[in-house]
N, C-alpha and C positions, 0 to 999 in steps of 0.2 A: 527559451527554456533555461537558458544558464547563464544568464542573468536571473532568473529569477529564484533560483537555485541559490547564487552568490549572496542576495538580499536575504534570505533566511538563515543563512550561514552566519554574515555579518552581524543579524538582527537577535541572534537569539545564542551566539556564544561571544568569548572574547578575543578568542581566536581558535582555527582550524589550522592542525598538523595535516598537511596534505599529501604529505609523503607517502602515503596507501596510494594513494587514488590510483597512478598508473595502474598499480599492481593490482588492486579491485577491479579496476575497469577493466583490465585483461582478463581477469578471473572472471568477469560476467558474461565476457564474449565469447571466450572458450566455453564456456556452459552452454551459451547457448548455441553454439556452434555443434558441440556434444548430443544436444535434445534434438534438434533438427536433423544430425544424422543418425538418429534413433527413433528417427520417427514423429516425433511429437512438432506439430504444426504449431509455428510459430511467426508470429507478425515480420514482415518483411523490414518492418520500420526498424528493429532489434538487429540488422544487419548493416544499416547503414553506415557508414565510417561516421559521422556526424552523430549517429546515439554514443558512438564509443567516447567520443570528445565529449558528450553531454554527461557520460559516467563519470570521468576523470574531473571534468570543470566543476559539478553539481556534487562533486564529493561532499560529502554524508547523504545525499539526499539521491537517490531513484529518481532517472528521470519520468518514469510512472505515476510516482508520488506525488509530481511536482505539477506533472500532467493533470492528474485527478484534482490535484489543491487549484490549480487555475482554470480547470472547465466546469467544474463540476461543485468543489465544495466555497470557493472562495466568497460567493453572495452577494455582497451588495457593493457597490461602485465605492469610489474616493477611499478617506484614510481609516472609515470605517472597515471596507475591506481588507484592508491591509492590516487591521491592528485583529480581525477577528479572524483572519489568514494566520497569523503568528501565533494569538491563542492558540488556535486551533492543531498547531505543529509543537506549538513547547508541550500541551497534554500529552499527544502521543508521544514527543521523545521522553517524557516522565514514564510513562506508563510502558513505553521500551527499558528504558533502562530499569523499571522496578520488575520487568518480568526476564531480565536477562538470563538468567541461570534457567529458567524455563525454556526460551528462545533458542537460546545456545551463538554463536558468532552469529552476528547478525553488522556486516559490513558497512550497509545502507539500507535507511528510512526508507520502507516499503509501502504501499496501498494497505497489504493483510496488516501492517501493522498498527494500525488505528483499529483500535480496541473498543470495541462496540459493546464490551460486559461493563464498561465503567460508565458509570452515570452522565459524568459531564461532558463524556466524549459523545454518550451516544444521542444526549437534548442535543450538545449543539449539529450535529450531524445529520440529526434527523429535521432539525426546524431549517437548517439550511439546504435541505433537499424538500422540505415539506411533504416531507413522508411521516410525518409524527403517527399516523395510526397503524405505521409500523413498528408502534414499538413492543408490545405485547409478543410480537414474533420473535424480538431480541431478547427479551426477557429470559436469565440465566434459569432464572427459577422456575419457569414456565414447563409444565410436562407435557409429550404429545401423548401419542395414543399407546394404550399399553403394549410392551414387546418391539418398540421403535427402536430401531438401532442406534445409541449413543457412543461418545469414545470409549462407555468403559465398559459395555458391550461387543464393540466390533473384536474381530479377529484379527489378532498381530500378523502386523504388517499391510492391515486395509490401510489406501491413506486418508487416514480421515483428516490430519492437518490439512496436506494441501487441497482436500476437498473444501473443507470448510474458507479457506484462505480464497479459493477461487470462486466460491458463494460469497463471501464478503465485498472480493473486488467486484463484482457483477453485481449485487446489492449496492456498490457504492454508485456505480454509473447506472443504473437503473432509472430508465425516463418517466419522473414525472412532467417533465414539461416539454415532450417532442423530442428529445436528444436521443439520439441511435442506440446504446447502449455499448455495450462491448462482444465480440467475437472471442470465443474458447482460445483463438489464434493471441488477440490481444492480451486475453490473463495470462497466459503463459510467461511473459517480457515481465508482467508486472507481479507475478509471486516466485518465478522462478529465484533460484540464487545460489551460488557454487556450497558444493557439501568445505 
């Protein structure tokens, strides 16, 4: 995982200030050290002294993210994977960083942050999961039924980001081809992130 983590780092800047990393990776593990004594059921995997190393080595990138981009969204074998794997990460860190003042600190490339309201994230994402006749469902424009509760409906402080963020990550691992899916326990690891 972190090697694979380092290849997207190398691949897609000129170079990575790394200097955070400790300090994020500590930040991720206190957190989530913080939600599991509060209750909230979180993958055992996010404990292991070996994810914390995977924080700190895979800086910028979630080891989640990188999880998701190699089981799930990476597609087809040889240098074609690898060249439509890196597409596929420069869009979303475009689309992270053009929605930053929205996002707010945003440490490390997360799962929620592949952006499924923009066009070319969401063809190739959907033609790599071959879920294309889900896209109608993504459709920003799309209305459901009247009186549905949307974000600018609900009542402050519902959380409707990290609902939506943890329907996005479960949409991304969603089996079309036999793969298990993910556990409430597993999104937690992958949308969680220190305030």
């Amino acid at each position: 995982m972190n090697e694979r983590a380092a290849v997207l780092g190398r691949r897609l800047f000129d170079s990575v200030d790394s200097s955070a990393a400790a300090d994020v990776a500590w930040g991720y593990m206190t957190y989530y050290e913080e939600q599991r004594q509060a209750g909230v059921s979180i993958d055992n995997r996010a404990f292991d002294p070996m994810y914390e190393q995977q924080l700190r080595a895979g800086y910028l990138f979630h080891p989640e993210f990188v999880r998701l981009l190699s089981e799930r969204l990476a597609g087809h074998s040889g240098s074609r994977r690898h060249a439509g794997a890196l597409r596929l990460v420069a869009r979303t860190l475009r689309a992270t960083w053009e929605r930053r003042a929205q996002l707010g600190p945003t440490p490390l490339l997360q799962p929620q942050h592949v952006d499924l309201r923009r066009g070319e994230l969401r063809d190739e994402v959907l033609g790599r999961l071959g879920r294309t006749a889900f896209e109608r469902g993504l459709d920003p424009t799309w209305r459901g039924r009247r009186g549905a509760r949307t974000p600018a409906t609900s009542k402050p402080g519902w959380p409707w980001p990290a609902a939506s963020e943890a329907a996005l990550v479960t949409f991304l691992h969603s089996p079309p081809d036999g793969s298990r899916g993910v556990t409430p326990s597993e999104v937690a690891p992958a949308i969680g992130r220190p305030p």
